[in-house]
C-alpha positions in Angstrom: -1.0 -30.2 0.7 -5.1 -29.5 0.5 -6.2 -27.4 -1.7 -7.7 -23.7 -1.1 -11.2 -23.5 0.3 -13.5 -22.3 -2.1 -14.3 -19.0 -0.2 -10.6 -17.8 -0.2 -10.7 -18.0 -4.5 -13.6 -16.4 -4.0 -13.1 -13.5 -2.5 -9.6 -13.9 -4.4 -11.1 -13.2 -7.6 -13.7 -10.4 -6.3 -10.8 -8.1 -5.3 -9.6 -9.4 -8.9 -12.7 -8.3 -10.4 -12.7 -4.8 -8.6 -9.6 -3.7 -10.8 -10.0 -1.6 -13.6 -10.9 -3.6 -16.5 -8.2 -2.0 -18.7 -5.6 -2.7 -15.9 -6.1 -6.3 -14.8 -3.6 -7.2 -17.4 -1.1 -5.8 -15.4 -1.6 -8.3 -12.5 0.6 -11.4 -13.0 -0.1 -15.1 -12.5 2.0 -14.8 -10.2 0.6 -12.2 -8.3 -2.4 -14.4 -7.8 -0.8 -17.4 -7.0 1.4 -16.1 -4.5 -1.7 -14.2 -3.0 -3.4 -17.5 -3.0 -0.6 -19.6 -1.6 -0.1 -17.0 1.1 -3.5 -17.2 2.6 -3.2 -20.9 3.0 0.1 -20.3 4.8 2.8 -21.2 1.9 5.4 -18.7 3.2 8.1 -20.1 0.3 6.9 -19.8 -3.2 9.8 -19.6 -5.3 8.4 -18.3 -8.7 7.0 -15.5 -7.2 10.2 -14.6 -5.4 12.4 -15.2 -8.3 10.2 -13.9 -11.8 9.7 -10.7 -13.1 6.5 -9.9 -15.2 7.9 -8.5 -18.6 5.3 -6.5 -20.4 5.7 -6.8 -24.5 5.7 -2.9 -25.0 2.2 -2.9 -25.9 2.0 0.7 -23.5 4.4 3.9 -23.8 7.3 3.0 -21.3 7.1 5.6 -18.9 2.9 4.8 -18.7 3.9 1.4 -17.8 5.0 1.5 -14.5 2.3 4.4 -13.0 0.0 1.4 -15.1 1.2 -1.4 -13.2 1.0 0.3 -9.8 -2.5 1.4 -10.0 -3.8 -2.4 -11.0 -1.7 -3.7 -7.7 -3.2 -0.3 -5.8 -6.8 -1.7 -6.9 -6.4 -5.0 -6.4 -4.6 -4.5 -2.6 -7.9 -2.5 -2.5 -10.0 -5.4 -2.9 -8.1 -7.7 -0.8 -8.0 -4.8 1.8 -12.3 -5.1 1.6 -12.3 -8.6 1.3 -10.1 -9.8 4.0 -9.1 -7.3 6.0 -5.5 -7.8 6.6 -2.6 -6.2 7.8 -0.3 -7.4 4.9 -2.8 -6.4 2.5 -2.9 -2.7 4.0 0.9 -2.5 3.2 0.8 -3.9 -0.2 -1.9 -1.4 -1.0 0.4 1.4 0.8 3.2 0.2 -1.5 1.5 1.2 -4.4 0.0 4.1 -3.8 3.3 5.3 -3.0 5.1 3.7 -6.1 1.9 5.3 -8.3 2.7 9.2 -6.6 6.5 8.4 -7.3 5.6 7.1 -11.0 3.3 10.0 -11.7 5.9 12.1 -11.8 7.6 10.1 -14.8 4.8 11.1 -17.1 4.4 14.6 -16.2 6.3 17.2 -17.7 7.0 20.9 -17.0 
């Protein structure tokens, strides 16, 4: 197995640096990694099917998860800008969804 070409970390960690500073935290390792071993064609990456990130409580609970889904919606963003693919679109689609779902956890009438 080669190793990534330079420009794919590149443009890797540009769509990482266009996430809010405050929410990069709640992008995995593994996130990355599995981004990364996708775009060299890994299709089987066990530790990204098989972990769950746990957070340590540092947020309020019900925060957490709108949290989480507007660092992935940011960083599919950035991946959306910097490579332009279909997968990329859907994982940013995901999000947006799962942060308009989660909203509603921390509003209250």
């Amino acid at each position: 197995m080669k190793l990534p070409e330079p420009e794919i970390l590149d443009k890797v960690e540009r769509a990482l640096n266009s996430v809010d500073v405050w929410l990069r935290g709640f992008i995995s390792d593994e996130a990355l990694l599995g981004v990364i071993a996708h775009l060299v064609g890994i299709k089987e990456v066990p530790w990204t099917i098989a972990s769950h990130h746990l957070h340590h409580g540092s947020t309020p609970g019900r925060a957490t998860k709108l949290l989480v889904a507007a660092a992935h919606y940011q960083f599919a963003k950035g991946l959306v800008r910097e490579f332009g693919r279909p997968e990329f679109r859907r994982y940013q689609l995901k999000y947006a969804l799962s942060m308009v779902r989660n909203a509603g956890s921390i509003v209250r009438f």
